[in-house]
C-alpha positions in Angstrom: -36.0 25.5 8.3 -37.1 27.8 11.2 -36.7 26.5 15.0 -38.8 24.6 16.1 -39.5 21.3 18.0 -38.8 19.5 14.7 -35.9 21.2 13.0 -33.6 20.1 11.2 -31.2 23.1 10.4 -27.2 22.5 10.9 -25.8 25.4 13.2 -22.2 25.8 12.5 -19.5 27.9 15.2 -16.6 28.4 13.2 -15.7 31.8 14.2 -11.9 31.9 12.7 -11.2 32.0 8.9 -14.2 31.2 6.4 -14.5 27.8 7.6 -18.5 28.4 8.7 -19.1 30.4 5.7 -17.9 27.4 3.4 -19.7 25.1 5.6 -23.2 26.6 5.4 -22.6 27.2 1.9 -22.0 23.7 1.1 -24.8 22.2 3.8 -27.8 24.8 2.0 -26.1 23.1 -2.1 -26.6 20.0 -0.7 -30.4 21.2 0.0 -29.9 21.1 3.8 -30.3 23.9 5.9 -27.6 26.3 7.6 -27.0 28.7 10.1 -24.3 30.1 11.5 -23.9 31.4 15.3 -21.3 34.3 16.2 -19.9 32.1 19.6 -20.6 29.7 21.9 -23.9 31.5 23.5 -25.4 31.7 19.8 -24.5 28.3 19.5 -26.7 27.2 22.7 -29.5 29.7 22.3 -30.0 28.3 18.7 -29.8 25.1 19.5 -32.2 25.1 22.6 -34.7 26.9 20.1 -34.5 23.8 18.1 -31.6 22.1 15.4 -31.0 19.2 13.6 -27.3 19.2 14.3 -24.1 21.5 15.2 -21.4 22.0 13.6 -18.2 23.1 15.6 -14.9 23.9 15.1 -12.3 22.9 18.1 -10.7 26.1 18.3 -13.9 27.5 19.6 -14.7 25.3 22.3 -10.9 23.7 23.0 -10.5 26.4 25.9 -14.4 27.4 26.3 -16.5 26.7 29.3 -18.9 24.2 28.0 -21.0 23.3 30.9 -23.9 24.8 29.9 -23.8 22.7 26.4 -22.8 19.7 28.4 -25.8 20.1 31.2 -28.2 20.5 28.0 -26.4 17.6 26.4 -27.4 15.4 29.4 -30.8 16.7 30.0 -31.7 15.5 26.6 -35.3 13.3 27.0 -34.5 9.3 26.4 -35.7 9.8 22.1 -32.9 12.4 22.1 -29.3 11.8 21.0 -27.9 15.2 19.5 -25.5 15.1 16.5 -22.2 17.3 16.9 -19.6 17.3 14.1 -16.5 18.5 15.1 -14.0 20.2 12.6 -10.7 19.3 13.4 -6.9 20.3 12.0 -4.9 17.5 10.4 -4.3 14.9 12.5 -6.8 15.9 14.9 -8.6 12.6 15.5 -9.7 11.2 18.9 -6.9 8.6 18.1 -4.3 10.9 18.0 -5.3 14.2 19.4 -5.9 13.9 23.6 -8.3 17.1 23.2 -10.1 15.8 20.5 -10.9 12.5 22.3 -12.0 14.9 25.5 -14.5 16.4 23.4 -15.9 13.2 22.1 -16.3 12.3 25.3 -18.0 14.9 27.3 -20.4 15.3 24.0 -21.5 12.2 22.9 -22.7 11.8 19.9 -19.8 13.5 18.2 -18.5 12.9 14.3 -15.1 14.2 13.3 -13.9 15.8 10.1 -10.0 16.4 9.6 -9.5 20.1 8.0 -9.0 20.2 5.0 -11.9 18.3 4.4 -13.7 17.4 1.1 -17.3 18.6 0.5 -18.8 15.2 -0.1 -17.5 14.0 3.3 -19.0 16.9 5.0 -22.6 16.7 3.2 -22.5 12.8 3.9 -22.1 13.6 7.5 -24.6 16.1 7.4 -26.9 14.2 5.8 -26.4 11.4 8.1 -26.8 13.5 11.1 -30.5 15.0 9.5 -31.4 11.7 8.8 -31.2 10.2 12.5 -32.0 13.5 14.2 -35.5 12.9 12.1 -35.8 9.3 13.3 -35.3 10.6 16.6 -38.4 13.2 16.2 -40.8 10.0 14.9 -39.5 8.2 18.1 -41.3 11.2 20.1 -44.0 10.5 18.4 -44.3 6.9 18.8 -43.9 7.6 22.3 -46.6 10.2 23.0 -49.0 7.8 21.1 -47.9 5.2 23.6 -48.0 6.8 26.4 -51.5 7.7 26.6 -52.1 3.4 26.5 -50.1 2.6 28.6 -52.1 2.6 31.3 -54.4 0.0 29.9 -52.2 -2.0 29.0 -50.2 -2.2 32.5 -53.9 -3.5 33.6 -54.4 -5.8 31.6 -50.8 -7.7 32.1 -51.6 -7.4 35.7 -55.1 -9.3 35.4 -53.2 -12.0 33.1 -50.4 -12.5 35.7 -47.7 -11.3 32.4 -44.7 -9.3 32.7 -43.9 -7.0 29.7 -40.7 -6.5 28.1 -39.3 -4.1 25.2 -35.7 -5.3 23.3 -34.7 -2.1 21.2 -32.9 -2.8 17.8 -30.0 -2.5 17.1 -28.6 -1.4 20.2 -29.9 -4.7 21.8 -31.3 -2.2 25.1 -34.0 -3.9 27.5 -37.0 -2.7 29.2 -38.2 -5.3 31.6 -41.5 -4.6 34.0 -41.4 -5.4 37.9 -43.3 -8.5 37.2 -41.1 -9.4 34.1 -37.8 -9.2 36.4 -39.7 -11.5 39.3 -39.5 -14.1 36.9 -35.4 -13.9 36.8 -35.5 -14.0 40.3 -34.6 -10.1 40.9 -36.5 -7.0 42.8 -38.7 -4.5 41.6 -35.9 -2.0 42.2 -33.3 -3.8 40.5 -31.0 -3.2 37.6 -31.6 -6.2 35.1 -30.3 -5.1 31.5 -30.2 -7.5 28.4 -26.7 -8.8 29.2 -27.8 -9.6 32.7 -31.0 -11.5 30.8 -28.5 -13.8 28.9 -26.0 -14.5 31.6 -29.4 -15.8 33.4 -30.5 -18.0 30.3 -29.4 -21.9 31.2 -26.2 -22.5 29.1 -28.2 -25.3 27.5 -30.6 -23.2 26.0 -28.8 -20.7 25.3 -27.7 -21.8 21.3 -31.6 -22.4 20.2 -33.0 -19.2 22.0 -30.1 -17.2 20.2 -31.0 -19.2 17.2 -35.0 -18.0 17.2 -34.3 -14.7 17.8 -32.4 -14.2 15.1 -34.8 -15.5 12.5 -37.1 -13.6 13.8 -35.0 -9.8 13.6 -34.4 -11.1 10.0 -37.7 -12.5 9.0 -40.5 -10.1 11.4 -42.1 -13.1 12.6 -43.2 -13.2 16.6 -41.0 -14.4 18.5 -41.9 -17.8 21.0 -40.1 -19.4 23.3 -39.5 -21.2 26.3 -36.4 -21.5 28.4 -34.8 -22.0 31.5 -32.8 -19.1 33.8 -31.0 -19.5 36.6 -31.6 -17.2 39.4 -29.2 -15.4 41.9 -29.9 -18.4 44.4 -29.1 -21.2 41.9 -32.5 -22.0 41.4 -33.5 -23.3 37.9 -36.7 -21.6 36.7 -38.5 -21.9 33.2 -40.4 -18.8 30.9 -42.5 -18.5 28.2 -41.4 -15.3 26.4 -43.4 -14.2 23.4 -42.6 -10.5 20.8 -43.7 -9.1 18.0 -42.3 -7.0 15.6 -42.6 -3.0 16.6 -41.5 -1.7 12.6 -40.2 1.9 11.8 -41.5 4.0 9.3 -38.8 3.0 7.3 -40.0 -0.9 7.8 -37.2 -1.6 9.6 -37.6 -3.3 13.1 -37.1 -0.7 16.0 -38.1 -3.2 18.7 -39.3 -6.6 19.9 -42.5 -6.0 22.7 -44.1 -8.6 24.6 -44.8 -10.9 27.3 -43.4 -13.2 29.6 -45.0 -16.0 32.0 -43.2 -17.9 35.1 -44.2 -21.8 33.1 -42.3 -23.7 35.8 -44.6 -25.5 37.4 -45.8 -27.1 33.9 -42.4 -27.7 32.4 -41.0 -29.5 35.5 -43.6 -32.4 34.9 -42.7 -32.6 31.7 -38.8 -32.2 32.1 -39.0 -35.5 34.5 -40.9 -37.4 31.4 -38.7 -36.4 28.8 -35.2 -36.4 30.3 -34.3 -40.1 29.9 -36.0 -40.1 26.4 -34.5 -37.1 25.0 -30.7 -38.4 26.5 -31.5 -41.5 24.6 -32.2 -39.9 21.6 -29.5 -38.1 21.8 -26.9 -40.8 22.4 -28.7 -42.6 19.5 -27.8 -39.7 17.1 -24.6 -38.3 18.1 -23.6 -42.3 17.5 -25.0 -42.3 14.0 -23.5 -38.8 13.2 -19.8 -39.9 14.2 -20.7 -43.0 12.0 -21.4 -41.2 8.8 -19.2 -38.8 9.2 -15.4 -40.9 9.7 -15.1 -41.3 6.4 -15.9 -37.9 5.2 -13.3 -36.4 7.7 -10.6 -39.0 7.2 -10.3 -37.6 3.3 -11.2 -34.2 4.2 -7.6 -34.8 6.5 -6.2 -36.7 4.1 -6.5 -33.7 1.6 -5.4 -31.1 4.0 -2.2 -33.0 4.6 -1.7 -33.7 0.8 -1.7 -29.8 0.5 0.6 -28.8 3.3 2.8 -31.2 1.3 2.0 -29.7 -2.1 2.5 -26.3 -0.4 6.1 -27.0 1.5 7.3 -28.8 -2.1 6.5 -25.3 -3.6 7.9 -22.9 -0.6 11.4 -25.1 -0.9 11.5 -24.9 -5.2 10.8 -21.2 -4.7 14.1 -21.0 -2.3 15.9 -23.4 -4.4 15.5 -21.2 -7.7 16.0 -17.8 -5.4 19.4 -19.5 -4.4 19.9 -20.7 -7.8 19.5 -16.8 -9.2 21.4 -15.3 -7.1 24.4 -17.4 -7.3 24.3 -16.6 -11.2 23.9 -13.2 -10.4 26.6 -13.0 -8.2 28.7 -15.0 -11.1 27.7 -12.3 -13.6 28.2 -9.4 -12.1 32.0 -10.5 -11.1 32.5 -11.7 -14.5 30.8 -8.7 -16.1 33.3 -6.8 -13.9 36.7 -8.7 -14.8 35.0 -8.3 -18.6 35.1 -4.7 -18.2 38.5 -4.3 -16.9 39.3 -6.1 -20.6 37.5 -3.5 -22.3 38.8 -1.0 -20.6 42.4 -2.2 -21.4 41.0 -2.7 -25.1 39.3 0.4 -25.8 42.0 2.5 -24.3 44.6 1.2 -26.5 42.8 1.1 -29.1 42.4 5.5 -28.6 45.9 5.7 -28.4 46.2 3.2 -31.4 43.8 5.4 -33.8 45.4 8.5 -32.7 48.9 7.4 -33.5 48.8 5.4 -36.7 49.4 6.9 -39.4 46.6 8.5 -41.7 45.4 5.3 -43.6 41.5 4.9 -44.2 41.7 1.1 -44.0 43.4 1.4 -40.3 41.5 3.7 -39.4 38.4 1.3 -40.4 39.6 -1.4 -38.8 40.4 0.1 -35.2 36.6 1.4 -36.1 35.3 -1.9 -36.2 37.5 -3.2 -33.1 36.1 -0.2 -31.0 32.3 -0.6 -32.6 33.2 -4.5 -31.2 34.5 -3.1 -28.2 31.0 -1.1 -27.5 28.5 -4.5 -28.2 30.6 -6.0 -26.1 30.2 -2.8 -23.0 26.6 -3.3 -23.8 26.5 -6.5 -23.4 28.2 -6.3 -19.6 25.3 -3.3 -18.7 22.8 -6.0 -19.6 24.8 -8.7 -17.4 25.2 -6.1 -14.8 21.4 -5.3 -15.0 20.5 -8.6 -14.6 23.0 -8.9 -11.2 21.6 -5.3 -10.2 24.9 -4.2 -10.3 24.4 -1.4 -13.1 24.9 2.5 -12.2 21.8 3.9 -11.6 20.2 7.3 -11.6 16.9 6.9 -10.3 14.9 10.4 -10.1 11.4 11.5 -11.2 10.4 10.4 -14.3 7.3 11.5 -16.1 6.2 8.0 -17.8 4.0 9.4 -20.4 5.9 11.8 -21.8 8.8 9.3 -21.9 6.9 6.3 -23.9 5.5 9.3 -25.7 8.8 10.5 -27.0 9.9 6.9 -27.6 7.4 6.6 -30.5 9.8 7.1 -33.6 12.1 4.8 -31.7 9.5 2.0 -31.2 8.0 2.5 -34.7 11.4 2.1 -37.0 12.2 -0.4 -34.7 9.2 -2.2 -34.9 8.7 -2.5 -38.8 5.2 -1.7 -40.9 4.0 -4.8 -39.8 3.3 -4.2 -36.6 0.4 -1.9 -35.2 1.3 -0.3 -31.9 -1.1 1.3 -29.6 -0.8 3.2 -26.5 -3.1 3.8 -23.8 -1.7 6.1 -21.3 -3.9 8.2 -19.0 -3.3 11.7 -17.9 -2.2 13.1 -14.9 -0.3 9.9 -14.0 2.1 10.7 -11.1 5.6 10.7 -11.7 7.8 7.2 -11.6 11.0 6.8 -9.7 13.0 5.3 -12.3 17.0 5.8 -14.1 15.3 7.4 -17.8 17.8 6.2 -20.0 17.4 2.5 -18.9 13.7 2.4 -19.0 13.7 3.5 -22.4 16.2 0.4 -23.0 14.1 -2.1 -21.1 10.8 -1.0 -22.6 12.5 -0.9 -26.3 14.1 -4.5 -25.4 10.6 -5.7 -24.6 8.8 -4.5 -27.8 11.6 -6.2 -29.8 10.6 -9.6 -27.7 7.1 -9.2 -29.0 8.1 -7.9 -32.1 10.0 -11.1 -32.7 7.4 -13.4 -31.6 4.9 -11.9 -34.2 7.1 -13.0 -37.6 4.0 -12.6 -39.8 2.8 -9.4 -38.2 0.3 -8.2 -35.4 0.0 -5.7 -32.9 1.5 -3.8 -29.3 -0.4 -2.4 -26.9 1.8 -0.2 -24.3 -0.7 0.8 -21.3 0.8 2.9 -18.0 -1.6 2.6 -14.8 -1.4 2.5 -11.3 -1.6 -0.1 -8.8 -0.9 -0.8 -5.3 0.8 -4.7 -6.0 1.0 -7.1 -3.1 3.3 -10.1 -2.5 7.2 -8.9 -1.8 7.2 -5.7 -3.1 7.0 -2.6 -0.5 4.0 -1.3 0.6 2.9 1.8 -1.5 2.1 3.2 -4.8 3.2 2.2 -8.0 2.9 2.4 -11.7 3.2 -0.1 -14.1 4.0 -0.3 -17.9 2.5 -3.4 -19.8 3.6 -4.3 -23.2 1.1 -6.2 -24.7 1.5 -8.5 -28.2 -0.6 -10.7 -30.0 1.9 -13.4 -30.7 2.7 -16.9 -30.3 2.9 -16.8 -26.5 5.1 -19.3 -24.2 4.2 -22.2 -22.5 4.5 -22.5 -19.0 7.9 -24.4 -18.9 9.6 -21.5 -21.2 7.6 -18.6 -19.3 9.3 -20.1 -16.0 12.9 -19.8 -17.5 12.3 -16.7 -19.5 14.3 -14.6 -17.0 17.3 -16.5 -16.6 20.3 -15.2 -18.3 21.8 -16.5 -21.1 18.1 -18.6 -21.9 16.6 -17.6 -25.2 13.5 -19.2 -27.3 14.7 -18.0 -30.6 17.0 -19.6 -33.2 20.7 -19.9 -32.6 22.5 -16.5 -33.0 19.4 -14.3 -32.5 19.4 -13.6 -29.0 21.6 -13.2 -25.8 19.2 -14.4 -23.7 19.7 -11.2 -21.7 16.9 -8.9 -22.4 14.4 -10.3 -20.0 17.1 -10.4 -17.5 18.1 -7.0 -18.1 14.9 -6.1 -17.8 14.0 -7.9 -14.6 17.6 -6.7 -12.7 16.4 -3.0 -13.7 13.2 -3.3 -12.1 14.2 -4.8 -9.0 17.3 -2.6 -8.4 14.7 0.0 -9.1 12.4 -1.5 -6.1 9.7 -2.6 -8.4 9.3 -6.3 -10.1 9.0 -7.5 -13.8 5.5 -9.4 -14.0 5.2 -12.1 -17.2 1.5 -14.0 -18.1 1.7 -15.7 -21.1 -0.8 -18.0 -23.3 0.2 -20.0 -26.2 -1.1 -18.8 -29.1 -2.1 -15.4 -28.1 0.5 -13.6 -26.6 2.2 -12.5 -24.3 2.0 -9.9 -21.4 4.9 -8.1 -19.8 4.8 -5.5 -17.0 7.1 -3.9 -15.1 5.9 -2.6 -11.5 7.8 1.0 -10.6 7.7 2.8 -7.6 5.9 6.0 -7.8 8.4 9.1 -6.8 7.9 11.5 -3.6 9.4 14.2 -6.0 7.8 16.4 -8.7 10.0 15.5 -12.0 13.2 18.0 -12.3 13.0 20.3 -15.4 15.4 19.4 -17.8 18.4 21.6 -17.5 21.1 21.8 -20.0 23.9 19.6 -20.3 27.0 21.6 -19.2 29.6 21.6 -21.3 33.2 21.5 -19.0 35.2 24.3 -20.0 39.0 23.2 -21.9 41.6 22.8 -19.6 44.9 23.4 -21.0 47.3 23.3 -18.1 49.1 20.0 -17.3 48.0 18.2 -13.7 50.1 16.0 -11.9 47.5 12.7 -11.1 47.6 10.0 -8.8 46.1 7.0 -10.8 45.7 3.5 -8.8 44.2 0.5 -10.4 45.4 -3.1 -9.2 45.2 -4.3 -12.9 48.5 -3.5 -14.7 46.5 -3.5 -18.2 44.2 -1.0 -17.5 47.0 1.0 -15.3 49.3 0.6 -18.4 46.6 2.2 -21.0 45.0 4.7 -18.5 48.1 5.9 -17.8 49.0 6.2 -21.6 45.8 8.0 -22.2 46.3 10.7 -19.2 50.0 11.0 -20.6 48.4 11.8 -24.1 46.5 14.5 -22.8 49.1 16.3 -21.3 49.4 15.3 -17.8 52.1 14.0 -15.6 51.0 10.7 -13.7 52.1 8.8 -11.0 50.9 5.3 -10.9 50.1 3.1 -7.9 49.3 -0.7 -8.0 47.3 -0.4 -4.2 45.5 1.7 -1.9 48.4 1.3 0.5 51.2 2.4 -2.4 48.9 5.2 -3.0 48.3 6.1 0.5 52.2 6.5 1.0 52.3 8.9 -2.0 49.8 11.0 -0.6 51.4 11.2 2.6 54.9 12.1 0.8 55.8 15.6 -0.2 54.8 15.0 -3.7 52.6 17.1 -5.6 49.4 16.0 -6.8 46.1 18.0 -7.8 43.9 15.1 -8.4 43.9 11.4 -8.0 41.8 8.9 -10.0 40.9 5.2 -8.5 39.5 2.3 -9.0 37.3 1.5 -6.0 37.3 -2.7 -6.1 41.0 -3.6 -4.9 42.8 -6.2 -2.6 43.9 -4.8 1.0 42.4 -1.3 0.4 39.2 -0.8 -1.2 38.7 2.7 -3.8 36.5 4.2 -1.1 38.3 3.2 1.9 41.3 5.3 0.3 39.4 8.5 -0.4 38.6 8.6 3.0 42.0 8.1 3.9 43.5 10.4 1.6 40.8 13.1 2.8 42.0 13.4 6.2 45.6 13.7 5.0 45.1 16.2 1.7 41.1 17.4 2.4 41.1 19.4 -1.0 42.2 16.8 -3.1 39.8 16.5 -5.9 39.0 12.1 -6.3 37.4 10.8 -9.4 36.1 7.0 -8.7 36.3 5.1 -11.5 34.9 1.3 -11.2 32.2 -0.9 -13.2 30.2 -1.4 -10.0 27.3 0.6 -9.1 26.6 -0.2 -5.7 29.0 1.0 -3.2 29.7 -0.5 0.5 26.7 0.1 3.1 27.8 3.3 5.4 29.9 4.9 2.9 29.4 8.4 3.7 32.0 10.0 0.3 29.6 11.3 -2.2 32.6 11.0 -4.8 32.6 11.7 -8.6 32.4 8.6 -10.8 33.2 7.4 -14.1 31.7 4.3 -15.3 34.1 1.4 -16.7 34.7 0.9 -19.9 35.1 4.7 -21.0 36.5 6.2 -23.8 39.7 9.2 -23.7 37.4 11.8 -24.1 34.7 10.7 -21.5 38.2 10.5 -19.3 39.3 14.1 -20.2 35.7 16.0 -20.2 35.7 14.5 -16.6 39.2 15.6 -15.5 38.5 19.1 -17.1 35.2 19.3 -14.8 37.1 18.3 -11.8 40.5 20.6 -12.6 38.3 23.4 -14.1 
């Protein structure tokens, strides 16, 4: 569109980068039109010629003299309010950015747009910008057509002894003639805005006259009605002020115009007649009201207090079963660490024992079967330590998809022929903080759940989304993984308990109980939750919430195989439990190296501090006096080279421990022992 009195055309003063040439491009798609002005000069000439709107970047007015845009700015006639949208950099905002908020302010009518932007934000503001800069042109013309009636009309509300007002929607703005402010009380010559028109209205009135008003912006019917100001002098007054509707070309309404008469001559005859009924009334009604109504609000209390109690009986059964779980969970995880330290005493006998006996198939099946016993039972104290959120974790970015994805041969043998599995995983999913290996466990442990609770067959749906969950979690994104069956469902006393350890719905001897725990320890060491729903009869639901990673997921790398090491090392073992010293020691002795035990981290300490050679010490970290940590640190400021492998079945270490040590998880075999000496002594 050309310039003109009526144009609509964006100009856009970007002069750095491309930033007006993808602006104009993207106004003239949107079917808008564009041009662009060289610097600030072009800008004004173009836009005193005639414009819809401007487009600016900061850069090119942050440091510019702008009061020749400013003066125009304010010179603008009263129809005129001219748009500016303001490119900003990131972070830009008038909230944030001093400069930015400057400019707002000595422009006006100012949008801003962080860079980068998106192209539909940039078109909406555009658009939005055309849109009133075109109401503002049929303004003008309203006004013109007005003006040349005005004198008429000014005439004829002087013969009729009327004052003439104008309210302009939405903005609630007043026009009020001389005459019309005479009958507030106020001078020709002064100020009386809208605000000052409804401190004025008598408090009394004030409710109803708000009341009509509003039915008639919603409705478009005239407005009527009389009320009483106050003037400056205390004086009580009455006026009869009737509008009508003034409509855009939209049909919305733009105004309210009309008329106003002084009516206080008439109303104080009737005031004195009416007073003493109307307080009768009155007394008469608010008496029946408070009658009718004491029942109504006695139960209305009555059930507000029966639900504060309902409410404080829940609150304290939700803190009696959080103390209830974590007193089992801090049970389980010491017992699941005193069951490891068995293990670990078992499984590294039983090494030596298969190594040493002689070469008999039916011993050699049997210490098979103790170690294969051995394992269940190391997998049984991960699940116990899941569930008390004391497991080793290795949370990094996962990519969910293409882990449930490769699961699917897993999931299917697992599952049986009689059972349809579906998946329903969408693309471009971001990636999932999560420890791989044990998502793969949990999500396996729950298809078996629904597996089992479909006996004659039916189908799992497995669906990955993302959600932003409320309630306890942290505030931000997440994923979550729903396994979905079609079985019999729990009832709502079961689904309550399904998480506690050691509680199972199956038959005697078919379940641990510790799946759903493990599950739920998992998710909440992770920093996510486990989520059950549940109707009898139709299945079950089960989703686990994850938090979504920061990180792109790592490209697989591969596994690095620790080079032999042949030579013999003299290490420092320490472990306050002689069983495991005794057949730790016996396996590092088997392998070839000399080892000195210790029963504390004070013996050990003293060693360290001795002459004695050592090239590496091994430790357990949970011990009385001296903790495994609390030694390495120790033993680093007295030998700082002295490689430390921690070996422990607890995952979370003390708060403030600042030893990023090497660690090897109890139980553990001879040969996870030796590939992790030979990758320390290498």
């Amino acid at each position: 569109m050309r310039p003109g009195a009526s144009s609509e055309r964006a100009v856009i003063l970007a002069p750095t980068g491309r930033d007006a040439a993808v602006a104009a491009a993207l106004i003239r798609e949107a079917g808008f039109y564009a041009n662009i002005a060289g610097d600030l000069t072009a800008l004004m000439h173009e836009v005193e010629a005639g414009a819809g709107l401007a487009v600016i970047a900061d850069e090119a007015i942050k440091t510019a003299d702008l009061r020749s845009l400013v003066k125009w700015l304010n010179d603008q006639p009263s129809w005129s309010d001219f748009p500016i949208v303001l490119l900003t950099h990131q972070g830009g905002g008038p909230e944030r950015n001093p400069d930015a908020a400057r400019l707002g302010q000595a422009l006006g009518n100012v949008t801003f747009i962080e860079r980068p932007f998106h192209p539909t934000t940039l078109v909406s503001i555009v658009g939005s910008a055309v849109r009133g800069r075109r109401r503002q042109y049929q303004t003008r013309a309203i006004l013109e057509d007005l003006t040349e009636s005005e004198g008429l009309l000014q005439t004829a509300l002087n013969a009729g002894h009327l004052g003439a007002l104008e309210l302009h929607l939405p903005e609630f703005e007043l026009e009020a003639s001389d005459t019309c402010k005479t009958f507030y009380g106020r001078k020709p010559a002064d100020p009386f805005t809208y605000q000052d028109l409804l401190d004025a209205i008598h408090p009394d009135d004030r409710a109803q006259r708000q009341e009509v008003l509003e039915r008639s912006i919603k409705t478009g019917k005239d407005y009527s009605f009389e009320y009483r100001n106050i003037w400056p002098d205390g004086s009580v007054h009455w006026v009869d002020v009737r509008a009508r509707a003034v409509r855009r070309p939209d049909g919305s309404i733009k105004s309210l115009v009309g008329v106003s008469s002084d009516i206080t001559a008439r109303k104080t005859f009737e005031i004195e007649r009416e007073n003493l009924l109307a307080q009768l009334a009155s007394e008469r009604t608010a008496l029946a009201e408070l009658t009718a109504t004491l029942e109504q609000r006695v139960e209305e209390r009555t059930a507000e207090l029966m639900k504060e109690v309902a409410a404080r009986e829940k609150a304290q059964e939700q803190l009696r079963q959080a103390q209830k779980m974590e007193t089992i969970g801090q049970l389980t995880g010491g017992v699941a660490h005193d069951f490891n330290n068995l293990l670990m005493a078992v499984m590294g006998n039983l090494d030596l024992l298969r190594k040493r006996v002689p070469d008999d198939p039916r011993l050699y099946r049997l210490i098979d079967g103790a170690l294969q016993g051995a394992e269940r039972g190391a997998s049984l104290t991960q699940r116990l330590l899941a569930f008390a959120r004391q497991q080793d974790l290795k949370a990094l970015p996962v990519n969910l998809g293409a882990l449930i994805q490769g699961m699917i041969d897993l999931l299917e043998r697992s599952l049986g022929p009689r059972i349809a599995l579906r998946l329903d995983i969408p693309e471009k999913l971001p990636p999932a903080r999560v420890d791989a290996n044990q998502l793969e466990l949990a999500i396996l442990n729950l298809a078996i759940n629904s597996r089992d609770a479909m006996p004659d067959g039916g189908s799992i749906d497995i669906k990955v989304a993302e959600c932003r969950p409320s309630g306890d979690l942290q505030p931000g994104n997440y994923l979550k993984v729903s396994v979905i069956d079609t079985g019999k469902g729990m009832t709502p006393e079961i689904l309550k308990k399904a998480i506690e350890p050691f509680f199972s719905s199956k038959p005697l001897g078919k379940g641990t109980g510790l799946g759903l725990s493990m599950v739920h320890g998992l998710a909440v060491q992770l920093g996510g939750a486990l989520q059950l729903t549940s109707t009898v009869g139709k299945g079950t639901t089960a989703t686990l919430i994850l938090p979504v990673a920061t990180a792109a997921p790592e490209a697989e790398i591969p596994a690095h195989v620790p080079a032999k090491v042949n030579r013999s090392a003299v290490i420092l073992f320490v472990d306050d439990d002689p069983l495991i010293a005794m057949s730790t020691m016996e396996m590092l002795e088997d392998l070839g190296h000399r080892v000195i035990g210790a029963n504390s981290g004070l013996h050990a300490l003293d060693i360290i501090k001795s002459d004695q050679p050592i090239d590496l010490m091994v430790t357990d970290h949970v011990m009385p006096g001296m903790t495994g940590i609390e030694l390495a640190a120790a033993s680093r400021e007295v030998r700082p080279s002295l490689p430390i492998l921690l070996a422990t079945g607890y995952a979370d270490l003390p708060e403030g421990a600042q030893l990023d040590l090497p660690r090897l998880a109890k139980p553990y075999h001879q040969d996870q022992l030796r590939d992790r000496l030979d990758q320390l002594l290498g």
